[in-house]
SERODREN-844138 format. One line per 10 residues: number of its first residue (from 1); for each residue z negated, x negated, y negated of C-alpha. Coordinates in steps of 0.5 Angstrom, whole numbers, plus 500, padded with zeros to 3 digits. Each point is the difference from the previous one (the first is absolute). Layout:
BEGIN
NUM = Z,X,Y ~ ... .
% end
This chain:
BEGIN
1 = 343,531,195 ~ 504,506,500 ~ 501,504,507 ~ 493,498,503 ~ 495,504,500 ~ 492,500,498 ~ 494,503,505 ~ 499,506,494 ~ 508,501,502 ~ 499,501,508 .
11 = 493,501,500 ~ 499,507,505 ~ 508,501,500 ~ 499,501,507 ~ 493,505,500 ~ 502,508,499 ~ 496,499,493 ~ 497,505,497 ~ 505,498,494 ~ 505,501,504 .
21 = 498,507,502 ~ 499,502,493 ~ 507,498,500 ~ 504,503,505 ~ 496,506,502 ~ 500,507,496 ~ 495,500,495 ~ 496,506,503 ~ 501,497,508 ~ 496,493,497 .
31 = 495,504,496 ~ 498,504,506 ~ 500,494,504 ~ 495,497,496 ~ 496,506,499 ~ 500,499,507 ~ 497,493,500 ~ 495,503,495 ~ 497,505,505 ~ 502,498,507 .
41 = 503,506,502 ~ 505,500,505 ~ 508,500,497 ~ 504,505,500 ~ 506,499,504 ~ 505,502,495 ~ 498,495,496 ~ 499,495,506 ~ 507,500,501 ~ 502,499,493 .
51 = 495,495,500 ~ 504,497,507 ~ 508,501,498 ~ 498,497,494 ~ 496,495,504 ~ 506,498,505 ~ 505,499,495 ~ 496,495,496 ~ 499,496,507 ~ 508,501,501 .
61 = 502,497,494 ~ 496,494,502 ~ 503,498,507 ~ 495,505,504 ~ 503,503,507 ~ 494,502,502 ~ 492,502,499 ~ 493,499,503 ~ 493,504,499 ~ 497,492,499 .
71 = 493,501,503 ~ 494,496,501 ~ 497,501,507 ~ 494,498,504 ~ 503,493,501 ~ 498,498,493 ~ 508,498,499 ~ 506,505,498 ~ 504,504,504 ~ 507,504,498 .
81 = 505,504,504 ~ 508,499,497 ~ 503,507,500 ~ 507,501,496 ~ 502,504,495 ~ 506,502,504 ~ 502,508,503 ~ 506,501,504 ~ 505,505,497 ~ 504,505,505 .
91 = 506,496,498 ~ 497,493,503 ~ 499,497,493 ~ 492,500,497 ~ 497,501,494 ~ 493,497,497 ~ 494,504,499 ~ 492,500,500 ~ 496,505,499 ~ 493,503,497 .
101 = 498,501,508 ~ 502,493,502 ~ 497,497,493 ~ 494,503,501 ~ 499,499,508 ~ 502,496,506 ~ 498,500,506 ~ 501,493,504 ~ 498,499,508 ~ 495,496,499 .
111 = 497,501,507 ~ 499,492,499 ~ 496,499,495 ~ 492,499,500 ~ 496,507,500 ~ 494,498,503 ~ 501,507,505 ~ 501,505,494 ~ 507,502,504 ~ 501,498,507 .
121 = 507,498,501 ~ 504,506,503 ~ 497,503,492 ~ 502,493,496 ~ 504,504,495 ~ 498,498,493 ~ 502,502,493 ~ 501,497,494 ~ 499,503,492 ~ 503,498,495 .
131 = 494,496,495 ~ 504,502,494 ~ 494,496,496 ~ 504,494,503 ~ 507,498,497 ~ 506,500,505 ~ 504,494,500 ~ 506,497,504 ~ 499,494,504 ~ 505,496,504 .
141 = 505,506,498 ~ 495,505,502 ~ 497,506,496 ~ 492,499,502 ~ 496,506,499 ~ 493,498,500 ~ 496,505,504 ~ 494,503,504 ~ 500,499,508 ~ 496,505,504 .
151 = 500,504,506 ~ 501,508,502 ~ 494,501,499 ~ 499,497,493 ~ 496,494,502 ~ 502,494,496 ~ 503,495,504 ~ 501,495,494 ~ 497,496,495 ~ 503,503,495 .
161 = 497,508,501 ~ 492,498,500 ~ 502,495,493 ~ 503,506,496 ~ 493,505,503 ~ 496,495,497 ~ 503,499,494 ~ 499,507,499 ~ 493,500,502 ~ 499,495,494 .
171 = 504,504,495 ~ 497,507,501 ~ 492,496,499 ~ 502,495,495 ~ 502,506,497 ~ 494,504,501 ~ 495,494,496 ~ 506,499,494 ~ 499,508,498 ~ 492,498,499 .
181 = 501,494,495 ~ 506,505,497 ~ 507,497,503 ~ 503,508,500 ~ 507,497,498 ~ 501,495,506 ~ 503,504,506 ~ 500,495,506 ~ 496,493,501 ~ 505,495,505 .
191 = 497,494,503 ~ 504,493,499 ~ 502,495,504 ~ 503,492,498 ~ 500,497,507 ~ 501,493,500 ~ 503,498,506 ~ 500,493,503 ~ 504,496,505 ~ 502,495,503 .
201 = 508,497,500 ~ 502,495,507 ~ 507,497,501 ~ 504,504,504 ~ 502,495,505 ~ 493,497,501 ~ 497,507,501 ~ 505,501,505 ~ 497,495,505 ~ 493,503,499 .
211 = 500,506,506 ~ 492,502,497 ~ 504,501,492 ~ 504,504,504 ~ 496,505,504 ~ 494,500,496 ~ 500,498,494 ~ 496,495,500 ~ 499,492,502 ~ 496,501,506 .
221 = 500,493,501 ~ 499,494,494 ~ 497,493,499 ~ 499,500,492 ~ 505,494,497 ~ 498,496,496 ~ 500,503,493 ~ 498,508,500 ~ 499,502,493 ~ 494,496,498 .
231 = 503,497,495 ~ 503,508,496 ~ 505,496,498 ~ 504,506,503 ~ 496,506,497 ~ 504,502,493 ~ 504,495,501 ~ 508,499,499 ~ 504,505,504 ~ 505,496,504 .
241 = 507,502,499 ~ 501,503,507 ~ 494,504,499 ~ 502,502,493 ~ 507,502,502 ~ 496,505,506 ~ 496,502,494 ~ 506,502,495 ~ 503,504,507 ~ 493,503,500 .
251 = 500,502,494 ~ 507,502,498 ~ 499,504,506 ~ 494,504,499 ~ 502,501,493 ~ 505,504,502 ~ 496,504,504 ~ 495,501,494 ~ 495,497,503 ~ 496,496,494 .
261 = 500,493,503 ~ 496,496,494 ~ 497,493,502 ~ 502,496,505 ~ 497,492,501 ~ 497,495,506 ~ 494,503,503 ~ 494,494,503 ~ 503,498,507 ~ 507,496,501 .
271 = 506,505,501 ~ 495,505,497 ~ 502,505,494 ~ 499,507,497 ~ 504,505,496 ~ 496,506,497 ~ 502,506,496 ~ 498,505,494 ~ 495,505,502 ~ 503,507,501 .
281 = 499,506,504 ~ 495,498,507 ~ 505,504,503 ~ 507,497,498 ~ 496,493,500 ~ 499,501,507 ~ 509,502,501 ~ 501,494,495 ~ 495,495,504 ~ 504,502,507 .
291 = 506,498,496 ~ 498,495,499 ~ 499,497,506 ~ 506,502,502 ~ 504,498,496 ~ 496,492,499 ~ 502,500,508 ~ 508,502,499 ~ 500,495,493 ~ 497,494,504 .
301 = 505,500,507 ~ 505,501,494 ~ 497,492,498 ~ 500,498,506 ~ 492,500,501 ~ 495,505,503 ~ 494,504,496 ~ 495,501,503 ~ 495,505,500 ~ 493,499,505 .
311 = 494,500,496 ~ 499,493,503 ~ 506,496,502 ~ 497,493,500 ~ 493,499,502 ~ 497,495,495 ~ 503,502,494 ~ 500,507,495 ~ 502,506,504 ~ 503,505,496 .
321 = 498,506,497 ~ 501,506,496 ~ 496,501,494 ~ 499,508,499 ~ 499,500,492 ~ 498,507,500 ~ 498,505,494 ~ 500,508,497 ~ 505,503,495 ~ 501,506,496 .
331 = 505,503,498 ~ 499,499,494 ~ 501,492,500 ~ 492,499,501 ~ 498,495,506 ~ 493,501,502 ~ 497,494,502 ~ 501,497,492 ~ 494,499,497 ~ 503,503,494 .
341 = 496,499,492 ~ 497,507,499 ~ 492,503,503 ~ 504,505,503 ~ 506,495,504 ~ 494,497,502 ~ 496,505,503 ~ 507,502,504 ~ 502,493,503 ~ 492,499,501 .
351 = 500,506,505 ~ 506,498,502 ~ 499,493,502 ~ 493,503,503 ~ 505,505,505 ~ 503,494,502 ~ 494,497,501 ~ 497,505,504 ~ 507,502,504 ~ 501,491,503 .
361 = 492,500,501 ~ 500,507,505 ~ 507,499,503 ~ 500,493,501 ~ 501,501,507 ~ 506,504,498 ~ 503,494,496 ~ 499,495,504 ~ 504,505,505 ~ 505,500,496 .
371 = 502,493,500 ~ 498,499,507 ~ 506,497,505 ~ 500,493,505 ~ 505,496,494 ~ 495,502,495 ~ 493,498,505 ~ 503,492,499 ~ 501,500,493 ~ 493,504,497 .
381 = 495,495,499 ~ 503,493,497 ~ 506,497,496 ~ 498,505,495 ~ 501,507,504 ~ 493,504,499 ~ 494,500,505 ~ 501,507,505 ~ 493,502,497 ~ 502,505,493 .
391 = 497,498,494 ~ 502,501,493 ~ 501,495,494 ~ 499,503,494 ~ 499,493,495 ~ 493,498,497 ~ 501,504,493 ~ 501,507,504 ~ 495,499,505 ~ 495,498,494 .
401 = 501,507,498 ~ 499,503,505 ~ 495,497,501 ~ 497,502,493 ~ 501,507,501 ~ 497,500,507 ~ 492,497,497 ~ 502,504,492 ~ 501,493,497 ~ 502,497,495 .
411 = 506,496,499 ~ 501,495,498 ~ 506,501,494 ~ 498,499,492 ~ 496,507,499 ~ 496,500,506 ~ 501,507,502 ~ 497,503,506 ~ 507,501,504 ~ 501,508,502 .
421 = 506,503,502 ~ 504,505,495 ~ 496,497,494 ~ 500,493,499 ~ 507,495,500 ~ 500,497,507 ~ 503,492,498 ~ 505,499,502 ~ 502,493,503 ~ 506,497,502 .
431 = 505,501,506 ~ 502,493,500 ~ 492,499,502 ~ 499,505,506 ~ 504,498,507 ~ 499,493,501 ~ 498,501,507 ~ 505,499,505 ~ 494,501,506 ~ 499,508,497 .
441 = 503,506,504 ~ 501,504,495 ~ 499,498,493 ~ 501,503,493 ~ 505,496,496 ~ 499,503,493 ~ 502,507,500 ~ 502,501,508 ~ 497,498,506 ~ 503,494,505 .
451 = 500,502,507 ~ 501,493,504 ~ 500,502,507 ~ 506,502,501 ~ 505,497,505 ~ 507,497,497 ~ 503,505,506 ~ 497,506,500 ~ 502,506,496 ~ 496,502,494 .
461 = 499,507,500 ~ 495,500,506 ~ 495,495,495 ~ 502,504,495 ~ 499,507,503 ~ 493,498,502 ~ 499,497,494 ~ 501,508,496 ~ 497,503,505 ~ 493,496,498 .
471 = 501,500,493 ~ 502,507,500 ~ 493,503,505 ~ 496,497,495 ~ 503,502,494 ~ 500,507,503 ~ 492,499,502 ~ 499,499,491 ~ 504,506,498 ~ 495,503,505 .
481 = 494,497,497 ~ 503,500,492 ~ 504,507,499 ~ 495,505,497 ~ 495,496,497 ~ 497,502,493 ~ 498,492,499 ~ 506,497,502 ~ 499,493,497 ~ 493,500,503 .
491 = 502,501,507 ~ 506,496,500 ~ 496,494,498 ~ 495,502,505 ~ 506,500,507 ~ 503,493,498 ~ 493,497,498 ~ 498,502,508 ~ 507,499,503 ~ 499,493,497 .
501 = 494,499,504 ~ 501,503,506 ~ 507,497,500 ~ 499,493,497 ~ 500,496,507 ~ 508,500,501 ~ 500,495,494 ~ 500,494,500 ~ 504,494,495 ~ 498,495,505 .
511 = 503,496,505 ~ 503,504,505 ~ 500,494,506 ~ 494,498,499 ~ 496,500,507 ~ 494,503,494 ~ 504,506,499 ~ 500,502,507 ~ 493,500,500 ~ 499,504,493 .
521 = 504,505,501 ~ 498,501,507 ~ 493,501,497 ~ 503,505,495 ~ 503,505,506 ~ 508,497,498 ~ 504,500,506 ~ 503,494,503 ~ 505,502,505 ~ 504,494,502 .
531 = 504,503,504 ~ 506,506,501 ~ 497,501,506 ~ 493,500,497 ~ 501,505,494 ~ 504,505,503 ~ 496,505,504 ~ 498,501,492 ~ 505,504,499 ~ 498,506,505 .
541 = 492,500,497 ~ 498,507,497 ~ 500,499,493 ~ 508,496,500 ~ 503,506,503 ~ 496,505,495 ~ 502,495,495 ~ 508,501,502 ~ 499,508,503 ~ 497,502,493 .
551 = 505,498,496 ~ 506,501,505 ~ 503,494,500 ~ 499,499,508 ~ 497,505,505 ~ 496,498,505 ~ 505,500,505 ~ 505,496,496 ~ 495,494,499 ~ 498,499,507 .
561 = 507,498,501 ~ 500,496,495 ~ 495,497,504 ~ 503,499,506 ~ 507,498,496 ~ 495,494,497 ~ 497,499,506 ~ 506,499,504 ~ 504,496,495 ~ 495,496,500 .
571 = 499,499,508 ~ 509,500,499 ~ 501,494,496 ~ 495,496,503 ~ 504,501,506 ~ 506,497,498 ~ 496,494,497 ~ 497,499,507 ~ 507,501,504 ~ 503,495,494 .
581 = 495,495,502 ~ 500,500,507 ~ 508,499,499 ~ 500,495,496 ~ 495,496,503 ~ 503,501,507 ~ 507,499,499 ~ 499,494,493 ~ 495,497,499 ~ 496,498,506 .
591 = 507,499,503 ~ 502,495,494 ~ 492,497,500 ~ 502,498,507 ~ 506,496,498 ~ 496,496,495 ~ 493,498,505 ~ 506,498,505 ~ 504,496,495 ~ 494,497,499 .
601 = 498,499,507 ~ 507,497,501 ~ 498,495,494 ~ 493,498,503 ~ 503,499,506 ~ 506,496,497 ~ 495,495,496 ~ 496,499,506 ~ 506,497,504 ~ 501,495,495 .
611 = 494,498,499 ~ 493,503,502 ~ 496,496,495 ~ 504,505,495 ~ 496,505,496 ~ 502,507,501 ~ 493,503,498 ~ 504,505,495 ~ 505,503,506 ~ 495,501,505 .
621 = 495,504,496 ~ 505,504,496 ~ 501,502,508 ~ 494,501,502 ~ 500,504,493 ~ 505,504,500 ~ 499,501,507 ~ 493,503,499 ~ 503,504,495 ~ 506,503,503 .
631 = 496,502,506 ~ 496,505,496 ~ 505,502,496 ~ 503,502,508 ~ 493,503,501 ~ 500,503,494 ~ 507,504,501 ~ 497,502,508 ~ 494,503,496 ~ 506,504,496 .
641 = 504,502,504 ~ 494,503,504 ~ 496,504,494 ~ 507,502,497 ~ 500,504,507 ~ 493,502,501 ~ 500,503,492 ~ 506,505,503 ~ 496,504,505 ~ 495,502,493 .
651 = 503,507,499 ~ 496,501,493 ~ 503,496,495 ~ 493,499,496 ~ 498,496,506 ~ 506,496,501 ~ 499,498,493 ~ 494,497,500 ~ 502,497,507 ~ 506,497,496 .
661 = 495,497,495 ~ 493,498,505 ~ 504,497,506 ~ 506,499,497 ~ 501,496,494 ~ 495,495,501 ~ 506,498,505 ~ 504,500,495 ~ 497,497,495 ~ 498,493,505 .
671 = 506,501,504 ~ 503,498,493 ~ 496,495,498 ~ 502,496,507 ~ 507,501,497 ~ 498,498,493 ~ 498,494,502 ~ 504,498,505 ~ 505,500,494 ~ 498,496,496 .
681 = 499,495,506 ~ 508,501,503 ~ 504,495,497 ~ 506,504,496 ~ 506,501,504 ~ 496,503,507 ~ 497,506,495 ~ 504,505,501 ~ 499,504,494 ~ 500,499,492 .
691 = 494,498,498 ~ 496,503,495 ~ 503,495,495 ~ 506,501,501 ~ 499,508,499 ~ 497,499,493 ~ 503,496,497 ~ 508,502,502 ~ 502,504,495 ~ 502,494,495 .
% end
């Protein structure tokens, strides 16, 4: 039809592209910016404030008034200040302008956000910088400028600062091995992220009527209806038009943004979906996936439902994740996790894949870190999410040739040739036969590694700032080991053969819920540490911090405020979770459980004025019941009320955290079984909240 536009005609039409400042920029500003780009040298202010004029009248022909240093802060969301474009004239009228020193830095209050005690409040000054790596873009009639937060006295108080170190760290020794196998044309080495991102969609106004999805997130009371997703009728199945109308916004939307949303589908659990993007820059993907989220929570209010985004939001069913599908690629177009055809490509991935493997096995501590929050202790373990101990899948047909190369054994291909590394083909096998394994942690999905752990609501950047780190310390330690040598076939075939045994305990293609496993990997030394509470202390271990300050991705300082920032979020959001469920079971639901035992004292007593010889067998032991119940339930109330006060006089917020996690939830999680069942006992119109029925299933 004429006037309608296709996706190829808006795609990024509100993203300040490099397209678009090849078009508008003199041909001499736009190569020194990329030059800049290039070398990471600072840019020059006279090109910064071509850079910025051109940038402010691009924003204005598109509606903008004002701008923002958009960042991402310590709280795992965004922030953004709007500042307009106006100055004032002598005369009274104004007159639009943004300069270089504006584009390039910011300096926002922030005295509010967490710092875990790098500035105190009377120094909560932060500054923002400009990320130039990350297009800015206009939302909501603002020009967002993507930047990094830190302090006066440069610490990074933000996700963003400590991903753009790592990804420099792995660049510069990625770099260094790709020179030993001659690779003298590439010139940087980026990570790449596609982070498929699930969640689930309820009906605005029953969402409304649930005071725990408001406050929390989550439902922290729920029978189970009668159907769930037992049947995985709702898995890949036909997208309901209210749903696909929310999913067109979304896309249309993002689109705009430049974002690459690609597939989109019903996910296992009722009201469960997932969107997930092409792959691009770990530090774009990690803007794009906050967009996102935001933009998923504005286009479903739009559609009359909420999106919600806790990593367990129904006991009983999938919780939601967010799948990290990571890999390496040059400059030149080479992604480094593909096995490729040649000895030469093979004896790279294999050295490649082998600091992979390493880096998970001695930093599984720090991966499991970088996952941890409350939300996401509910979802590791079942429903598909991976257990809490790491491991890696890597399918039977790379694990045998690991295995081969190991014991200097044949394998089993039609010339039975000894396998060795540079000089034999290494076979290849197909993707579609590696990541069947939804219980794997980390699994490679035939030329990239899937890190499932990841929980729905959090940001990407600080899995995938570990993630780097890692790999890039163990790449560091095989140039080390590498470059010089005379023979260096021999002694490249010589590290992976002893990182393959010294490192083959982390994989395991089996079931990762199986109480056998537990035990197995106990015995080979892996890391079960079930809680947030349980793997934090970790990150203050020597060998962690060493890690981060050799590569200068965090200081020593900048990691223990990290840590105190996990620990008190962590002990933060289990508050308001035990502050909701005093409210609502004070005030609605033992209050409503009463009513229904009255109503049915009433009628017993109602029966038996009849006649004494009627049989009120059900009234009397559906009181006597739901009277037993309640008054534990009231017990258990009395018992939070007193434990959310005792837990405030603990000053140290890594004691208070396992004290939330001992003597705390146990509360809770018996507290909500008495609710749980008391639900299922209570006849609908005394039930004072939606039921989980009712939840799941209405979108319709």
């Amino acid at each position: 039809m004429i006037g309608i536009k296709t996706v190829t005609d808006y795609f990024g039409c509100d993203v300040f592209s490099e397209a678009v400042m090849k078009e508008r920029l003199p041909e001499d500003v736009y190569a020194e910016f990329q030059r800049t780009l290039q070398t990471g040298h600072r840019l020059n202010i006279d090109v910064a404030n071509i850079i910025a004029n051109a940038m402010k009248d691009w924003a204005i022909e598109k509606g903008a008034t004002h701008y923002t240093h958009w960042f991402q802060p310590l709280t795992g969301i965004t922030a953004e200040k709007h500042d307009s474009f106006i100055t004032s004239k002598r005369d009274g009228r104004v007159i639009m302008e943004f300069s270089g020193k504006e584009l390039i830095q910011g300096e926002p209050d922030a005295s509010s956000f967490p710092s875990g005690g790098l500035r105190a409040t009377f120094e909560a000054r932060g500054y923002t910088a400009w990320d130039p790596t990350s297009f800015a873009f206009i939302k909501n009639s603002v020009l967002c400028i993507p930047t990094a937060f830190c302090s006066y006295g440069g610490e990074a108080l933000d996700k963003k600062t400590p991903l753009l170190r790592s990804m420099e760290a792995i660049n510069k020794q990625t770099l260094r091995i790709l020179r030993l196998f001659g690779h003298d044309d590439v010139v940087a080495v980026k990570t790449t992220v596609g982070p498929e991102q699930e969640y689930f969609l309820v009906d605005k106004d029953v969402f409304n009527k649930r005071k725990d999805l408001i406050y929390t997130g989550r439902t922290l009371f729920g029978a189970m209806p009668p159907k769930g997703q037992e049947l995985d009728d709702h898995y890949f199945g036909a997208i309901k038009p209210r749903v696909q109308a929310f999913m067109k916004s979304v896309d249309e939307e993002l689109w705009r943004l430049g974002v690459l949303a690609k597939t989109e589908h019903n996910e296992a659990a009722p009201a469960q979906h997932e969107l997930a993007p092409i792959f691009t820059t770990t530090n774009i993907a990690t803007d794009h996936n906050q967009i996102t989220m935001e933009v998923m929570q504005k286009c479903a209010k739009e559609h009359g439902m909420v999106c919600l985004l806790h990593e367990k939001p129904f006991a009983g069913v999938n919780g939601s994740g967010k799948h990290n599908n990571w890999s390496i690629s040059t400059s030149t177009g080479a992604n480094l996790l593909e096995p490729g055809e040649t000895p030469a490509e093979n004896a790279q991935f294999l050295l490649f894949l082998c600091a992979v493997i390493k880096a998970v096995d001695d930093y599984q501590d720090l991966l499991r870190i970088s996952i941890a929050s409350a939300g996401n202790d509910h979802r590791l373990g079942a429903q598909e999410a991976p257990p809490a101990i790491v491991s890696m899948f890597l399918g039977e047909e790379l694990t045998s040739i690991l295995e081969a190369i190991e014991h200097d054994e044949d394998i089993d291909n039609k010339e039975k040739e000894l396998l060795k590394v540079g000089v034999h083909v290494l076979p290849r096998f197909p993707k579609d036969t590696t990541d069947r394994n939804r219980t794997s942690p980390f699994a490679f999905t035939g030329n990239k590694f899937e890190f499932r752990m990841l929980g729905s609501s959090a940001s990407v950047a600080g899995p995938n700032t570990t993630l780097n780190t890692a790999v890039a310390e163990v790449l560091s330690q095989f140039a080390d080991e590498l470059e010089g040598k005379e023979d260096f076939e021999g002694a490249l075939h010589q590290l992976i053969k002893r990182v393959i045994k010294n490192h083959k305990r982390i994989i395991f293609n089996g079931n990762g819920y199986d109480d056998a496993w537990v035990e197995e990997a106990e015995k080979r030394g892996l890391l079960n540490l079930v809680s947030t509470p349980d793997c934090l202390p970790y990150m203050l271990h020597d060998k962690n911090i060493s890690l981060y300050e050799k590569h200068k991705v965090y200081s020593e300082t900048e990691i223990k405020a990290h840590y105190e920032i996990k620990n008190e979020k962590y002990c933060k959001y289990l508050n308001i979770e035990v502050l909701t469920m005093i409210d609502m079971a004070k005030k609605d639901i033992l209050p409503c459980v009463s009513r229904n035992i009255h109503e049915l004292a009433d009628t017993v007593i109602a029966k038996r004025s009849v006649s004494s010889t009627i049989n009120v067998s059900y009234e009397e032991e559906l009181v006597e019941t739901l009277s037993r119940i309640s008054a534990k339930v009231f017990q258990d109330v009395k018992n939070l009320e007193y434990l959310s006060q005792e837990v405030k006089s603990i000053e140290e917020s890594d004691a208070a955290a396992c004290f939330y996690k001992h003597n705390i939830i146990p509360v809770m999680e018996s507290m909500r079984d008495s609710v749980d069942l008391m639900e299922t006992l209570c006849s609908s119109e005394h039930w004072c909240y939606p039921s989980y029925g009712e939840l799941l299933f209405s979108v319709r």
